[in-house]
Backbone as CSV, one residue per row, in Angstrom:
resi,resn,N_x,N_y,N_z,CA_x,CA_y,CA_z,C_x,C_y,C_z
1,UNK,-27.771,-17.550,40.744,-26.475,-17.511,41.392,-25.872,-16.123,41.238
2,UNK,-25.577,-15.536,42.076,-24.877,-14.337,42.226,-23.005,-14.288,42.455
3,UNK,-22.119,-13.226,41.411,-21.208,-14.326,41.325,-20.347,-13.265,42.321
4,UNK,-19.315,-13.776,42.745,-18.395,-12.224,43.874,-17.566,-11.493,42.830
5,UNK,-17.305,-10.356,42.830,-16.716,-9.737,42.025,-16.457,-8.562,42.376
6,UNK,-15.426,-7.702,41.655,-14.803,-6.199,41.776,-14.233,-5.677,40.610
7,UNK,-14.481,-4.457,40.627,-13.766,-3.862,39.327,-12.630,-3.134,39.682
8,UNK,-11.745,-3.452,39.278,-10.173,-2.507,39.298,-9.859,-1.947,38.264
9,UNK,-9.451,-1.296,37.959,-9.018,-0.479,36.776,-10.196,-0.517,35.431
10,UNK,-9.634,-1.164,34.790,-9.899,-1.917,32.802,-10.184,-3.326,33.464
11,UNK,-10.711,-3.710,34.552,-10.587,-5.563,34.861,-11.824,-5.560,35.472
12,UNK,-12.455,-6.355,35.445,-13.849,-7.015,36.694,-13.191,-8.309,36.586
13,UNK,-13.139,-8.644,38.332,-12.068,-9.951,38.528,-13.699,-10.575,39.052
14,UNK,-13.502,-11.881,39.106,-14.657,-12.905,39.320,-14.003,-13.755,40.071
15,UNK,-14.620,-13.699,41.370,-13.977,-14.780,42.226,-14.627,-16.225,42.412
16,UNK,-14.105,-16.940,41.556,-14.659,-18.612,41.650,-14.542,-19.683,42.618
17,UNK,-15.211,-20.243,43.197,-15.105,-20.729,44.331,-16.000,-22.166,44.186
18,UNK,-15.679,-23.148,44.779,-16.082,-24.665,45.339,-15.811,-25.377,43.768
19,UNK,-17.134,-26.211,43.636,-16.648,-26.803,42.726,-17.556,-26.658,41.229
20,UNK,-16.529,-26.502,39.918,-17.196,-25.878,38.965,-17.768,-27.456,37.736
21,UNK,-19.130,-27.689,38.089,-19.177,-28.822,37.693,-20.327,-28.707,36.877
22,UNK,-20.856,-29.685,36.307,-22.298,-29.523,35.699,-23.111,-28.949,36.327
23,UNK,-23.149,-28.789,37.695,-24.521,-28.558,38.315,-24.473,-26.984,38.542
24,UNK,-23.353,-26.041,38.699,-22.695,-24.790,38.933,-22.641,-24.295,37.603
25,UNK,-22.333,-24.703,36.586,-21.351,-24.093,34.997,-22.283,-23.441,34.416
26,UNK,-23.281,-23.938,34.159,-24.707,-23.031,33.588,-25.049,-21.687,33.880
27,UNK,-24.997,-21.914,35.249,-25.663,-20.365,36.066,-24.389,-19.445,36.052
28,UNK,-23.584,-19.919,36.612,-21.947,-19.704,36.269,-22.141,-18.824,34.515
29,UNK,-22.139,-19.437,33.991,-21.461,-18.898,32.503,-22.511,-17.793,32.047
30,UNK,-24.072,-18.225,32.639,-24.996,-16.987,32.152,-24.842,-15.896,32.873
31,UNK,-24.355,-15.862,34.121,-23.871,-15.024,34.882,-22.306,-14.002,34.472
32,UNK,-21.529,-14.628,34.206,-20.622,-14.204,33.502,-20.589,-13.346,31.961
33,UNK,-21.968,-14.151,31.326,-22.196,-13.486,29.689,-23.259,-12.199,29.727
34,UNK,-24.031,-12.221,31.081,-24.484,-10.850,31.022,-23.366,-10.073,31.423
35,UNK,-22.677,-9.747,32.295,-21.449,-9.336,32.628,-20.890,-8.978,31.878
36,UNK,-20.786,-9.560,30.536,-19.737,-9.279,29.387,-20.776,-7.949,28.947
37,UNK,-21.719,-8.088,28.779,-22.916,-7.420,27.942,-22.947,-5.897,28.711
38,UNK,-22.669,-6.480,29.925,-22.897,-4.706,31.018,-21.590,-4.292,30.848
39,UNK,-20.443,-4.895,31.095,-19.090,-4.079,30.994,-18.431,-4.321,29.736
40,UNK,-19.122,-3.245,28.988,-18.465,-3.703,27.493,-17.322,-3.077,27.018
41,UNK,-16.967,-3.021,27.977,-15.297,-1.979,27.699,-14.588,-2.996,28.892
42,UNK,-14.467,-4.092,29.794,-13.492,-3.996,30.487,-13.237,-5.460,30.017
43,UNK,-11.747,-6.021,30.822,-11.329,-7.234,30.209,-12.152,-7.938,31.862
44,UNK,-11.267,-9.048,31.719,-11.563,-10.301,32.553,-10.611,-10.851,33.613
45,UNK,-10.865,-11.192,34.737,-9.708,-11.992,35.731,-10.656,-13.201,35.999
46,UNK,-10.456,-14.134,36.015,-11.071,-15.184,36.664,-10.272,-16.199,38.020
47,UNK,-10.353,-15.341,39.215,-9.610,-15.814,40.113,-10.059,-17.225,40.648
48,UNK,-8.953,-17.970,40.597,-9.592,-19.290,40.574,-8.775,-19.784,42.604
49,UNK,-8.174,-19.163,43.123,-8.150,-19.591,44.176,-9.010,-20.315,45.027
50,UNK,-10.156,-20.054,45.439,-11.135,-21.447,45.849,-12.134,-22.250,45.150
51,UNK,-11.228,-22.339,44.050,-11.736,-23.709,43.154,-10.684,-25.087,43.073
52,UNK,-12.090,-25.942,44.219,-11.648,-27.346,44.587,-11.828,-28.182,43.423
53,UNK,-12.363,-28.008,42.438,-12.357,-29.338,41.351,-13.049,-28.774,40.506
54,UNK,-12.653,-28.989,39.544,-13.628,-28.471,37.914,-13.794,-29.560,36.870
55,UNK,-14.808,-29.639,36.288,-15.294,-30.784,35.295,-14.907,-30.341,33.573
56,UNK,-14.885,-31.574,32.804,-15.200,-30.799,31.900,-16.473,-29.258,31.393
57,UNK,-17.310,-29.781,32.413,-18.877,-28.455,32.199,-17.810,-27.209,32.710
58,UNK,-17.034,-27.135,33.691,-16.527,-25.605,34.178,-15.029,-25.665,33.191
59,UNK,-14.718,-25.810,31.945,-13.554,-25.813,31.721,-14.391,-25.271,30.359
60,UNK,-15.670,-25.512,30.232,-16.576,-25.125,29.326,-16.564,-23.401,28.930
61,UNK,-16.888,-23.098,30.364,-17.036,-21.675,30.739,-15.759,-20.513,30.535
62,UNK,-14.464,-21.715,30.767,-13.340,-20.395,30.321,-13.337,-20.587,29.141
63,UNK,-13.286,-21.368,28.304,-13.279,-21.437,26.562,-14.296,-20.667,26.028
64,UNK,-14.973,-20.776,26.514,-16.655,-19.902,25.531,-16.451,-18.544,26.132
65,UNK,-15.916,-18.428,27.602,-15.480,-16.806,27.741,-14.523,-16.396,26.998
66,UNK,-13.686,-16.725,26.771,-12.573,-16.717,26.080,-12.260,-15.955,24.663
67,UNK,-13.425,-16.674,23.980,-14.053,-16.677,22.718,-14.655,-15.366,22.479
68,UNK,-15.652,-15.126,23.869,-16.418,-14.212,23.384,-15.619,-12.690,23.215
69,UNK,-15.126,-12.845,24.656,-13.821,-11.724,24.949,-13.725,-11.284,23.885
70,UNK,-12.661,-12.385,23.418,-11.484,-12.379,21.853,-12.260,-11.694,21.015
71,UNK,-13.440,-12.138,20.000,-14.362,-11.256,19.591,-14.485,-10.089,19.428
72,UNK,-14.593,-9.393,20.579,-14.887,-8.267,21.045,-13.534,-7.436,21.364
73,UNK,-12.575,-7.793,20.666,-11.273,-7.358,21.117,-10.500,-7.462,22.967
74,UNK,-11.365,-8.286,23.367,-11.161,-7.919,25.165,-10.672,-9.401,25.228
75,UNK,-10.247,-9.410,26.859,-8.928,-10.405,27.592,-10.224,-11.131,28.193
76,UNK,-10.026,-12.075,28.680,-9.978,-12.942,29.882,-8.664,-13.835,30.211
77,UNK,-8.161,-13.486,31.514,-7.370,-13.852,32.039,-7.388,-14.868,33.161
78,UNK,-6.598,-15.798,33.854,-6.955,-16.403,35.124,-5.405,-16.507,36.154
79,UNK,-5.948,-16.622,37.362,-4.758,-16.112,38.314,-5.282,-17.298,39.370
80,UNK,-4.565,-17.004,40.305,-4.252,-18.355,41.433,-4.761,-19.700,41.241
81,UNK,-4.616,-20.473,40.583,-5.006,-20.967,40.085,-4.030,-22.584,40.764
82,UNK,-4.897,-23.738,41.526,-4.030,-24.135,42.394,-2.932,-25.273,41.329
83,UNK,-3.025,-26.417,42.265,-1.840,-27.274,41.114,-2.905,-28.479,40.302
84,UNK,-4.090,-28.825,41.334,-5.080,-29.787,40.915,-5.900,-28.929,39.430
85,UNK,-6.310,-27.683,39.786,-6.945,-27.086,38.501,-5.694,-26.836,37.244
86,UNK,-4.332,-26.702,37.790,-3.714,-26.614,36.775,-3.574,-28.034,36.153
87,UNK,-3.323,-28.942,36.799,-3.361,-29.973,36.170,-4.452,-30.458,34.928
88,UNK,-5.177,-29.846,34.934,-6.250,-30.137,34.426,-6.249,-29.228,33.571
89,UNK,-5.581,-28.298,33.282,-5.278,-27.415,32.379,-4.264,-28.087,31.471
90,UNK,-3.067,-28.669,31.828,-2.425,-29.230,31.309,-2.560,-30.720,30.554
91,UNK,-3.481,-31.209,31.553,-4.014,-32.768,30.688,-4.522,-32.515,29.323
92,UNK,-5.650,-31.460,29.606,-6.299,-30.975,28.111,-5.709,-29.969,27.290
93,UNK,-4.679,-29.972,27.324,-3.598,-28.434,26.964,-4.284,-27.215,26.330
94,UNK,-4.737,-26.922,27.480,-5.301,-25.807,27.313,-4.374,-24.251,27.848
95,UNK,-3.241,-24.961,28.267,-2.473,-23.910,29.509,-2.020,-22.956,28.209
96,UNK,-1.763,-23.094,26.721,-1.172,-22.240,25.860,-2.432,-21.299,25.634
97,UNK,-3.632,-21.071,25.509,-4.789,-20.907,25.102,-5.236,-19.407,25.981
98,UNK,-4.987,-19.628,27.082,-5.010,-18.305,28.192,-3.530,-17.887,28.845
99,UNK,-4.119,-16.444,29.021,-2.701,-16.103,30.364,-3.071,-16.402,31.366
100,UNK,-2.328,-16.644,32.245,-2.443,-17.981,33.511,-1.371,-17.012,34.768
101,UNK,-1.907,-16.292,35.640,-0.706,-15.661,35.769,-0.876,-16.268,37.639
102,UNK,0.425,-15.904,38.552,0.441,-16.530,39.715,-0.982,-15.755,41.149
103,UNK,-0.742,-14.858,40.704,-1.647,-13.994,41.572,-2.218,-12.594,40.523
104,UNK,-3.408,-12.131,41.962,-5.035,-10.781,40.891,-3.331,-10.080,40.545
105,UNK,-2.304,-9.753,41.256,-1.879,-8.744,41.177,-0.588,-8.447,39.658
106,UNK,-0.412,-9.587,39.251,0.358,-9.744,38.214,-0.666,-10.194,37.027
107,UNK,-2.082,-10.476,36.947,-2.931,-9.973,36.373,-3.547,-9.127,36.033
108,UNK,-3.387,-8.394,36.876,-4.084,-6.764,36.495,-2.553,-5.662,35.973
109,UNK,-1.461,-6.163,36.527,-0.410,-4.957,35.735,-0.500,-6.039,33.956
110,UNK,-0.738,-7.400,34.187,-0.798,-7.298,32.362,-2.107,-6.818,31.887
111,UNK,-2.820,-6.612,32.238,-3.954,-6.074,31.653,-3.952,-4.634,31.950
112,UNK,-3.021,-3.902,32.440,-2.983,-2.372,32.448,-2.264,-2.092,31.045
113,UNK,-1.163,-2.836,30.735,-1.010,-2.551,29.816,-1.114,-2.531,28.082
114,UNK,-2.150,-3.151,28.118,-3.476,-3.583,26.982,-3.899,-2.208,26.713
């Protein structure tokens, strides 16, 4: 799986799309952890605008990114993020755990100033 992405500044944003479930989260997250390994200086956006439904397996992938980031002194962040995925952020209260911001663009001025 090849994932969409761009680098702006200090950020490589990851654009997530359909649905992040058992069958996606795997390739998904190994895809993402080499990523960490090649840009070892930049933080994280995980734009979640065309993500229709996520499982526990894709809720997997921001926690263990999360983690690794943290580690390593670096961010992962997530932005558009609709009301069904937030919900699901909130059932498992996870919404304190990350910055959660409305749009890439109020994600990347908090991560400019990191």
């Amino acid at each position: 799986m090849e994932l969409n992405l761009k680098k702006n500044g200090n950020a490589i944003i990851i654009y997530l799309e359909g649905r992040l479930d058992v069958h996606l989260s795997a390739d998904i997250e190994k895809e993402i952890n080499k990523l960490i390994s090649t840009e070892s200086t930049s933080h994280f956006i995980l734009n979640l605008k065309d993500v229709e439904y996520m499982s526990s397996s894709g809720l997997r992938i921001f926690v263990s990114t999360m983690r690794i980031l943290k580690e390593r002194k670096r961010k992962l962040v997530l932005c558009n993020m609709n009301s069904a995925v937030r919900k699901i952020f909130e059932v498992v209260e996870l919404t304190d755990m990350f910055d959660i911001f409305n749009n890439e663009n109020e994600a990347l001025e908090f991560l400019k100033n990191l």
